[in-house]
N, C-alpha and C positions, 0 to 999 in steps of 0.2 A: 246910259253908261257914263261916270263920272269919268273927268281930266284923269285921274289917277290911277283908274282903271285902263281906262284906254292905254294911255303910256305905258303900264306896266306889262298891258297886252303886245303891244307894239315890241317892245323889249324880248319879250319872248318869242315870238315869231321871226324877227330879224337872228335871234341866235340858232333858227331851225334850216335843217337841208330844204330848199324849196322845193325839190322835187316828191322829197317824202310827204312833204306836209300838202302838196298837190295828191299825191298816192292816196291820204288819209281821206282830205275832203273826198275826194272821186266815190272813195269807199263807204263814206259814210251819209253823201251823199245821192251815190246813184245806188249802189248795192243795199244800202239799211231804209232808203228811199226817205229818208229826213231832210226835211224840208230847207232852207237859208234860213228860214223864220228861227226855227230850233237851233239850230248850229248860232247862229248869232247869241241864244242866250245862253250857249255853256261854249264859250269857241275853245275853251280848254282841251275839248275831246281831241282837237286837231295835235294838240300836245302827247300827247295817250300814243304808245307802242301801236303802231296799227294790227302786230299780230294779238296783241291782247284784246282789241279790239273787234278783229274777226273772230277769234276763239270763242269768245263771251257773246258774239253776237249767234255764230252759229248753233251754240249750245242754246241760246236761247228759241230761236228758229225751230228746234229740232223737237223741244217742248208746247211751242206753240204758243210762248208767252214775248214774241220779237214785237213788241206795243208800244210805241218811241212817240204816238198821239196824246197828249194829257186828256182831249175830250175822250178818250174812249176807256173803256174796262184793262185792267192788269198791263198798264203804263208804265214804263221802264222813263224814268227820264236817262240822260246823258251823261251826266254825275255820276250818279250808281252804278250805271253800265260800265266807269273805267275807275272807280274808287273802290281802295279797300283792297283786303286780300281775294284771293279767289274761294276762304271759307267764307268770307261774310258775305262774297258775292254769291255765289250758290244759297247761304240761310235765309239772306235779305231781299234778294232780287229772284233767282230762280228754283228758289221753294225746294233745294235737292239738293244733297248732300254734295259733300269735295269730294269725294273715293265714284260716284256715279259722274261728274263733274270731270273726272280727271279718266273712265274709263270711254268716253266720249273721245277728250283731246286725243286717248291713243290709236281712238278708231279712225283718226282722220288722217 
């Protein structure tokens, strides 16, 4: 991680609720079961709405494609999982349209 990065990370975390951003890690790390290893290379996700974050992870889950390991088959990195609308994230990442995508969110 370059000085400029760091700093700019720094910056952004200092302007988050610490509580939420403790809520996020917990969740993303004891619930999505991702590592410090991973989170360290995207800590952006820690930035990411945590309900967008559950939504997307649950739908994923519920497909059977929740793969957050690069060594293994239909790997989601962390990126993907909170970029982008929720069309590209259903075409891109979870192989399934927004209208099945969106009849999930209602089921929950």
């Amino acid at each position: 991680m370059t000085r400029s990065t760091s700093t700019a990370l720094q910056a952004i975390f200092l302007s988050l609720d610490a509580t939420e951003l403790v809520k996020t890690f917990n969740y993303v790390h004891s619930d999505m079961k991702v590592p410090h290893e991973r989170i360290l290379e995207f800590p952006n996700i820690l930035t990411s709405r945590r309900f967008r974050i559950e939504n997307r992870h649950s739908y994923l889950k519920s497909l059977g494609r929740d793969q957050y390991d690069p060594c293994k088959e239909n790997y989601v990195s962390m990126k993907s999982l909170v970029s982008g609308t929720d069309a590209e994230f259903c075409a891109n990442v979870a192989k399934t349209t927004p209208e099945t995508y969106n009849l999930f969110l209602k089921s929950l």
